[in-house]
N, C-alpha and C positions, 0 to 999 in steps of 0.2 A: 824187644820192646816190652815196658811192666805195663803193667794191667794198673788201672786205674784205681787213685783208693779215694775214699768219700766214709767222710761219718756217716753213720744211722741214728736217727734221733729218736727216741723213745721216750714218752712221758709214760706215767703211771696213772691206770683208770683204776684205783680200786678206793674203796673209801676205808679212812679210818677214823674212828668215834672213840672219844675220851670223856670219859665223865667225869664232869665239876660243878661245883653250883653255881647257878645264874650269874650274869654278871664278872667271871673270872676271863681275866685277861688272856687270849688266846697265846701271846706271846710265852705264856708262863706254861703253855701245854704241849709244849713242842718238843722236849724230852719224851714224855710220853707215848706222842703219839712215834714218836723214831722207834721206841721199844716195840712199839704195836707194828708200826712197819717192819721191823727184824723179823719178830715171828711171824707175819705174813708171808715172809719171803723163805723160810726155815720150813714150814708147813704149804710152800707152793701154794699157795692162797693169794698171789699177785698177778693180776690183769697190766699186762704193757701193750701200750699200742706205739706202733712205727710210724712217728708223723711224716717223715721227708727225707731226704740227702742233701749234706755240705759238703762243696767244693773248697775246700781250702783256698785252692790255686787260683779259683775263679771267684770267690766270695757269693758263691751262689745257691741257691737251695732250689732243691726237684720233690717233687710228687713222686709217691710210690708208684709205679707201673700196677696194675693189676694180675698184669701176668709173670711178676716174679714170686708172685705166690703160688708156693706149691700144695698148699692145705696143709701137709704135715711137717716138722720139724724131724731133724735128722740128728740132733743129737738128745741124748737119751735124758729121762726126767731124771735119775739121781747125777747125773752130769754135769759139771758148771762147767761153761767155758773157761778159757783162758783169758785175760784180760790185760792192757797194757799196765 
């Protein structure tokens, strides 16, 4: 039997600020602010929060359980996972 698989959804809690003068269309600062998010992410300066699980198969979404939190993370800070 396999083990079940479900997305983890993660938004980004970190803020990033772009200076421009008054009035500048925010549309036009989103270059910017991607840079400013790179080196956030480069310098480990990025807060993700885990909002829920999707079910593909079921079209559904779950709350995190409280107790699949283990307080520490197991893979190491200069480590990036693998991703698809």
């Amino acid at each position: 039997m396999s083990k079940r698989i479900v997305s983890y959804d993660f938004s980004v809690d970190s803020i990033i600020a772009v200076d421009a003068p008054y009035g500048t269309d925010p549309d036009t600062l989103v270059g910017q602010a991607l840079i400013k998010l790179i080196q956030k992410v480069r310098q480990d300066d990025l807060t993700l929060i885990c909002e829920n699980t999707f079910d593909a198969e079921t079209g559904s979404y779950e709350d995190i359980p409280q107790e699949w939190y283990k307080g520490h993370s197991e893979q190491g800070e200069d480590e990036l996972p693998e991703t698809d």
